[in-house]
N, CA, C and O atoms as a printed pandas DataFrame, in Angstrom:
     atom_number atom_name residue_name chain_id  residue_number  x_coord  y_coord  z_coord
0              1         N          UNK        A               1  -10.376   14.724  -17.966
1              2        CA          UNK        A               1   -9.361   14.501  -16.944
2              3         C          UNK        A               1  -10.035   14.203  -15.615
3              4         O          UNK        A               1  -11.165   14.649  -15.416
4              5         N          UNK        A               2   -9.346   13.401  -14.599
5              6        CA          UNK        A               2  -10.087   12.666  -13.788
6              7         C          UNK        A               2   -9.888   14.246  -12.650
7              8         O          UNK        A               2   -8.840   14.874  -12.503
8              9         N          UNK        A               3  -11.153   14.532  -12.034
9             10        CA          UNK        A               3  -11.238   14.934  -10.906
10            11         C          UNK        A               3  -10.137   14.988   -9.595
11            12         O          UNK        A               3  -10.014   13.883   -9.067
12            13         N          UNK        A               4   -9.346   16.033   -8.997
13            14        CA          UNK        A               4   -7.970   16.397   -8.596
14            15         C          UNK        A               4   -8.279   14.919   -7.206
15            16         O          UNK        A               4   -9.284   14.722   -6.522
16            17         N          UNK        A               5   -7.187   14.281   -7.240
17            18        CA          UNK        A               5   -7.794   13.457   -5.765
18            19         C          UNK        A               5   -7.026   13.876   -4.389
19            20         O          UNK        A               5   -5.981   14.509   -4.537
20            21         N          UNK        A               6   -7.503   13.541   -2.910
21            22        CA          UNK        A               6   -6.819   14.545   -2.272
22            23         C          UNK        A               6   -5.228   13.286   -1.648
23            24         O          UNK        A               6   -5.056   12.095   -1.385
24            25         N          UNK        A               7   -4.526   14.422   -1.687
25            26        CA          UNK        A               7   -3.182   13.421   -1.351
26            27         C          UNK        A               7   -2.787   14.063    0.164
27            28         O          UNK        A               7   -2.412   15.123    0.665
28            29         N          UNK        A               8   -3.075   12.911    0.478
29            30        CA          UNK        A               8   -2.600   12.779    2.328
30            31         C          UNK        A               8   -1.430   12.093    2.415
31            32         O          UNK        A               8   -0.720   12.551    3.310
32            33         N          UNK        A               9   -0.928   11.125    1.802
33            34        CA          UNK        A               9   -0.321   10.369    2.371
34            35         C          UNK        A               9    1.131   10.190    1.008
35            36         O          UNK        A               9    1.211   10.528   -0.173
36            37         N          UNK        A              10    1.845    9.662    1.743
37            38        CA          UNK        A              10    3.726    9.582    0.725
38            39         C          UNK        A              10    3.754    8.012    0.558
39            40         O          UNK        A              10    3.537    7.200    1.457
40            41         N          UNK        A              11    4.006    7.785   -0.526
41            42        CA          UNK        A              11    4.652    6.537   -0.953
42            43         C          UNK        A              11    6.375    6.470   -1.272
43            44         O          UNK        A              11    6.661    6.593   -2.463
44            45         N          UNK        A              12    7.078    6.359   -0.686
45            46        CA          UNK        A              12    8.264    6.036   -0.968
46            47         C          UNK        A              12    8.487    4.784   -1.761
47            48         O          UNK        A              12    7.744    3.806   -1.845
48            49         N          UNK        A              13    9.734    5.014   -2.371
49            50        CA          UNK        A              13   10.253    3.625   -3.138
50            51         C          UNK        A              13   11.442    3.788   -3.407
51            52         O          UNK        A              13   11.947    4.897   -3.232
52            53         N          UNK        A              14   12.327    2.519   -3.993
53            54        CA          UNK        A              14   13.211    2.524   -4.044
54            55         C          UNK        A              14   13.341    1.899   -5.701
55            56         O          UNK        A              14   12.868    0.817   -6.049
56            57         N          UNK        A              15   13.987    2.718   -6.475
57            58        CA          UNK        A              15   14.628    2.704   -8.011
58            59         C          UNK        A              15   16.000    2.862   -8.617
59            60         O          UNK        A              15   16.822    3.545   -8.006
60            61         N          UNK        A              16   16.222    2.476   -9.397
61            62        CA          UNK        A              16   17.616    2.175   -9.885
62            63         C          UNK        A              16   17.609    3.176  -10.177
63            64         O          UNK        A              16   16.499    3.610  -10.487
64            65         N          UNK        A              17   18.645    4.018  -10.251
65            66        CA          UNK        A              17   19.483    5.585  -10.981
66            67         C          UNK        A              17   18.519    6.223  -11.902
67            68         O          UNK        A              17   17.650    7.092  -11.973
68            69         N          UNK        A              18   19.420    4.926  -12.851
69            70        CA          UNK        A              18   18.822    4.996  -14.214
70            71         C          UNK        A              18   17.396    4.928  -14.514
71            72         O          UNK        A              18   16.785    5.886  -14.986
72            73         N          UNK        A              19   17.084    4.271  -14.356
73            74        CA          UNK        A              19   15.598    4.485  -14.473
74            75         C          UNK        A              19   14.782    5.315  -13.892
75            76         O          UNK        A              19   13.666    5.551  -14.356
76            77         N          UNK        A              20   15.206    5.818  -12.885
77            78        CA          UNK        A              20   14.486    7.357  -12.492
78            79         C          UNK        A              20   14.695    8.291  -13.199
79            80         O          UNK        A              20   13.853    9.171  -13.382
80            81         N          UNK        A              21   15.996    8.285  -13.800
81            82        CA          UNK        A              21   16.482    9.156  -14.801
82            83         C          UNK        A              21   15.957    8.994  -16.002
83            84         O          UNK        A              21   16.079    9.929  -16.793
84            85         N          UNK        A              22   15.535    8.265  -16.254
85            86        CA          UNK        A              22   14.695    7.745  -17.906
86            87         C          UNK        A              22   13.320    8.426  -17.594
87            88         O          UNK        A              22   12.664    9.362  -18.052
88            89         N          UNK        A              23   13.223    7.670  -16.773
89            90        CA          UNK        A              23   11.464    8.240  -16.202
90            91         C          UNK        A              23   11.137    9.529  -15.822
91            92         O          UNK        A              23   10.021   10.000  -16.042
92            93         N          UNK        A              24   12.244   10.287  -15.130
93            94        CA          UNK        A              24   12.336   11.952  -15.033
94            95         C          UNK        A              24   11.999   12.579  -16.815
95            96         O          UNK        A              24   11.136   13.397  -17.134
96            97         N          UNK        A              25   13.136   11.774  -17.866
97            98        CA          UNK        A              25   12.877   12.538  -18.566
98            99         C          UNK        A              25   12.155   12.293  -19.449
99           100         O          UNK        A              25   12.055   13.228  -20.243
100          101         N          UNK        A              26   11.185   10.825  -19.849
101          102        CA          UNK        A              26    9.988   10.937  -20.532
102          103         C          UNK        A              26    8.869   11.875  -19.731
103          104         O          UNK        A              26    8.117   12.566  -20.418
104          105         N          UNK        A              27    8.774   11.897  -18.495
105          106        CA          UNK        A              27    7.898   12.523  -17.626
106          107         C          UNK        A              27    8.242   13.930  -18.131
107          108         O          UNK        A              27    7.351   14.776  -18.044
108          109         N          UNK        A              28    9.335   14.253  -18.608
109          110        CA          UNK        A              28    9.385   16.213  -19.057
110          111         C          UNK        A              28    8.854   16.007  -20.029
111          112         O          UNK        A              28    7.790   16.592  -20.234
112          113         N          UNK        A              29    9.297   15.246  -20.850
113          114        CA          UNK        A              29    9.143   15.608  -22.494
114          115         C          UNK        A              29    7.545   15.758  -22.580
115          116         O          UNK        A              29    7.111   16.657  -23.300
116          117         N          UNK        A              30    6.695   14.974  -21.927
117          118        CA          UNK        A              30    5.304   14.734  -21.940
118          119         C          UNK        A              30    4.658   16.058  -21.380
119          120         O          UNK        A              30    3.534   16.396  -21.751
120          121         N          UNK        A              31    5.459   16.872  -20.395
121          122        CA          UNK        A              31    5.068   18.028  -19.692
122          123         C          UNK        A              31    4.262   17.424  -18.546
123          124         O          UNK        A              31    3.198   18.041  -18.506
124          125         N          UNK        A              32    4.307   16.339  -17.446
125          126        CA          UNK        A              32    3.543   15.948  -16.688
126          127         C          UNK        A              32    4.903   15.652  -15.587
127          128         O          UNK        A              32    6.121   15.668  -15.766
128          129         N          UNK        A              33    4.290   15.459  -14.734
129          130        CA          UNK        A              33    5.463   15.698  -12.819
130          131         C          UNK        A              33    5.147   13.946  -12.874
131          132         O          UNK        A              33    4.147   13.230  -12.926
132          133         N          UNK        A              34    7.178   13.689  -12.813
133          134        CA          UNK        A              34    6.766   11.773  -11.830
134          135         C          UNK        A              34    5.534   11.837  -11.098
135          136         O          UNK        A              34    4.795   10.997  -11.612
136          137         N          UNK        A              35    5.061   12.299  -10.343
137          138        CA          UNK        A              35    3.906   11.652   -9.319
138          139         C          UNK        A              35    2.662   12.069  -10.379
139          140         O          UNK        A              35    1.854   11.146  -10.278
140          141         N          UNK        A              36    2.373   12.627  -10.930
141          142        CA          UNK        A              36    1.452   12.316  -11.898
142          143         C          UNK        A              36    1.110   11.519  -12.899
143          144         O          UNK        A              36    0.122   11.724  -13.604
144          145         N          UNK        A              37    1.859   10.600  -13.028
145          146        CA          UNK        A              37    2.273    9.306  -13.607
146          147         C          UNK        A              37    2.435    8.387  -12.976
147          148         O          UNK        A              37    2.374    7.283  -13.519
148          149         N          UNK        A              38    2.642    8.477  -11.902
149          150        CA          UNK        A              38    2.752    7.549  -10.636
150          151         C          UNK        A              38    1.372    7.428  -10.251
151          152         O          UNK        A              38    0.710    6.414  -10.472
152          153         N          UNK        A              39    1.017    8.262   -9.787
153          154        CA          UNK        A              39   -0.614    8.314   -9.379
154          155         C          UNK        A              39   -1.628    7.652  -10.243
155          156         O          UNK        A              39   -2.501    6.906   -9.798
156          157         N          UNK        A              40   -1.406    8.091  -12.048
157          158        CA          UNK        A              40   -2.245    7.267  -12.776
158          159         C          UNK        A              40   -2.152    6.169  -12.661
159          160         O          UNK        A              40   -3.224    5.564  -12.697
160          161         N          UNK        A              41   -0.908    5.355  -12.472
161          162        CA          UNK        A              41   -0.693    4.084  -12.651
162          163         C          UNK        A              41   -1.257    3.525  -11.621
163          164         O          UNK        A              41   -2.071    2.602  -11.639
164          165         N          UNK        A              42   -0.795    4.126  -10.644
165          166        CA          UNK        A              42   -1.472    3.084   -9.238
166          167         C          UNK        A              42   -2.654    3.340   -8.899
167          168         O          UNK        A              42   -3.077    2.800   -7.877
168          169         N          UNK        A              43   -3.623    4.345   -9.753
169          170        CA          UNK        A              43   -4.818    4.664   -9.848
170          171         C          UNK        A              43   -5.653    3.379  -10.767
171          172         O          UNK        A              43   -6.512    2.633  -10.296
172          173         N          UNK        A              44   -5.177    3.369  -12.076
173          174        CA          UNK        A              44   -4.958    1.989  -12.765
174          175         C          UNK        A              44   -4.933    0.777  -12.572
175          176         O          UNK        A              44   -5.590   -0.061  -13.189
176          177         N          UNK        A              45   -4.077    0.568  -11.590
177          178        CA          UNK        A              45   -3.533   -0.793  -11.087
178          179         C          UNK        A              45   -4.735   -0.958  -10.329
179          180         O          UNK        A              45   -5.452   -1.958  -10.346
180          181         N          UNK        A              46   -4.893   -0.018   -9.730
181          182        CA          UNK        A              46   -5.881   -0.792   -8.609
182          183         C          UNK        A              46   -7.214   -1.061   -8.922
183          184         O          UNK        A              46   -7.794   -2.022   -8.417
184          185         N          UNK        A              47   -8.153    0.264  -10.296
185          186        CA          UNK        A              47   -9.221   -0.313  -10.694
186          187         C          UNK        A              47   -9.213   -1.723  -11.465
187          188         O          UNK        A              47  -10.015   -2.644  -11.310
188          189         N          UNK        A              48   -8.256   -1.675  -12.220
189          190        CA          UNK        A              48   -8.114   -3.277  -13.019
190          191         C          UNK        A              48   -8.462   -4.512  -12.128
191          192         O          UNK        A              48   -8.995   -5.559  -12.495
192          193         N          UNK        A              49   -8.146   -4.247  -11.183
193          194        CA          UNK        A              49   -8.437   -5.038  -10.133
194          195         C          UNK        A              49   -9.735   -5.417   -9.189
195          196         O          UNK        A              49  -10.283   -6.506   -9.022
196          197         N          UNK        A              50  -10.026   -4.126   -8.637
197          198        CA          UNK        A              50  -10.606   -4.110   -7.926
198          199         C          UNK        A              50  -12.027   -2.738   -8.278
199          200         O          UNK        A              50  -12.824   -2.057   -7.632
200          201         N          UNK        A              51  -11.668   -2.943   -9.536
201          202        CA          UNK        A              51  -13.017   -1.530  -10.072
202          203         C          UNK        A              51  -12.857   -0.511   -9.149
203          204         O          UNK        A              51  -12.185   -0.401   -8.123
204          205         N          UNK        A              52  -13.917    0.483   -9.970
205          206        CA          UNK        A              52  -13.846    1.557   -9.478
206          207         C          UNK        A              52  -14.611    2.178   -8.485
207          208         O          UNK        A              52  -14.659    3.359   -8.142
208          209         N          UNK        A              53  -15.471    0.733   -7.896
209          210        CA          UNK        A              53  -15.721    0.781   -6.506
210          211         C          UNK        A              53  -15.089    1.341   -5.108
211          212         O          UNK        A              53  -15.705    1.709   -4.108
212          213         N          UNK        A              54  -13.724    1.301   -5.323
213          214        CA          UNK        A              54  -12.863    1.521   -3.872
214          215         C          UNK        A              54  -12.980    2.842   -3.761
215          216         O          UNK        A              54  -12.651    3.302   -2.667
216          217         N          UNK        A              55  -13.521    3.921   -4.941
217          218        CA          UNK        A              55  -13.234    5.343   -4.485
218          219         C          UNK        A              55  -14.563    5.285   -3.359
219          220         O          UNK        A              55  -14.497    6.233   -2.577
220          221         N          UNK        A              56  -15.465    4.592   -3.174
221          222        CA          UNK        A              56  -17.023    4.765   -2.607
222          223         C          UNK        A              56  -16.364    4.376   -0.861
223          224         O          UNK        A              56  -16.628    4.899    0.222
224          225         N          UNK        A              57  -15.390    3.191   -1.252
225          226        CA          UNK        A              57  -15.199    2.861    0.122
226          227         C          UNK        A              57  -14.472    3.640    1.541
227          228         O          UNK        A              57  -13.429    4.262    1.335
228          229         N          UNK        A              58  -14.882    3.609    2.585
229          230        CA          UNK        A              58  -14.686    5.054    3.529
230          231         C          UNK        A              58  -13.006    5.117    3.595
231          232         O          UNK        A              58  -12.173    4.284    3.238
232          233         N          UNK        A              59  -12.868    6.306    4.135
233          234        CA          UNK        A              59  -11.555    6.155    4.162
234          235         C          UNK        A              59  -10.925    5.779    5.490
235          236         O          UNK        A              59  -11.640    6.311    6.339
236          237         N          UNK        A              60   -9.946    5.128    6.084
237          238        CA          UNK        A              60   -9.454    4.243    6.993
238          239         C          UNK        A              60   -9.262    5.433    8.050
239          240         O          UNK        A              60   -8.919    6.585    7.780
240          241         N          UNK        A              61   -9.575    4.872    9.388
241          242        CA          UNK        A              61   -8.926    6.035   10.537
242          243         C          UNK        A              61   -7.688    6.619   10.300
243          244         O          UNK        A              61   -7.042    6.234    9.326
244          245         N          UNK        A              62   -7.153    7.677   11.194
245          246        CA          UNK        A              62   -6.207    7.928   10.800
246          247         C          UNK        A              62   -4.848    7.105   11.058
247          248         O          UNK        A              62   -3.788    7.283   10.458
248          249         N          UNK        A              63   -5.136    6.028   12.226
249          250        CA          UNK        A              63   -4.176    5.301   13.099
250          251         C          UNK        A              63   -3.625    3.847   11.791
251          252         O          UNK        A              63   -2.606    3.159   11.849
252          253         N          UNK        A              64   -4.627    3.807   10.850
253          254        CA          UNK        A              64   -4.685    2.818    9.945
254          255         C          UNK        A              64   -4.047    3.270    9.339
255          256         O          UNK        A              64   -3.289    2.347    9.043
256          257         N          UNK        A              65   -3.490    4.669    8.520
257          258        CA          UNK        A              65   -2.777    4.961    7.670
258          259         C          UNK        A              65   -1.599    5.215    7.972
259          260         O          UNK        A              65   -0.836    5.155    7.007
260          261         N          UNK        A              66   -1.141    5.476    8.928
261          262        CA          UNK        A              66    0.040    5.777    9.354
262          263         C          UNK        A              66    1.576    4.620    9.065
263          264         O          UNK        A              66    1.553    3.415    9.318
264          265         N          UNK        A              67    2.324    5.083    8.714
265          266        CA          UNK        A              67    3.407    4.392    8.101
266          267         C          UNK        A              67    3.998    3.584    9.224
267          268         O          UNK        A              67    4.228    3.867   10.400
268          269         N          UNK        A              68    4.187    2.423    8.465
269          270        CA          UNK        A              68    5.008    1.052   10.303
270          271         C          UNK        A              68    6.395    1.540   10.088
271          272         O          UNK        A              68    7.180    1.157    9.221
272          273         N          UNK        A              69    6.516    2.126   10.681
273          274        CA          UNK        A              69    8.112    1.865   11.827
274          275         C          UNK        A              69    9.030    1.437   11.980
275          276         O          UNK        A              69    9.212    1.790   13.146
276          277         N          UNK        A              70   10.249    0.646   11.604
277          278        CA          UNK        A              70   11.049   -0.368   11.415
278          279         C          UNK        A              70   12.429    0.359   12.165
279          280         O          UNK        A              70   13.492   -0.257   12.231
């Protein structure tokens, strides 16, 4: 199992009912929390891409992470 990573920051999104509701409950049956499934994936997504180089790369000030405003 991959090493705990540290979570600073919220991703919001927006999903249909239903499908949160599907996804709530394969996510029980498996015994694992939505964001732990969430996290793999976009953990996933991004090495497929971009290897597993980006964990090396520094992490952004704090003014860089901060969510825009609308």
């Amino acid at each position: 199992m991959a090493t705990q990573e540290e979570r600073t920051a919220r991703l919001t999104i927006l999903i249909d009912p239903r499908k949160k509701a599907a996804f709530e409950q394969l996510c029980a049956a498996e015994d694992v929390t939505p964001s732990q499934v969430v996290r793999r994936m976009i953990r996933e997504y991004v090495e497929s891409r971009i290897g597993t180089s980006w964990h090396d790369a520094p992490t952004p000030p704090r003014a860089a992470r901060q969510p825009i405003r609308r």
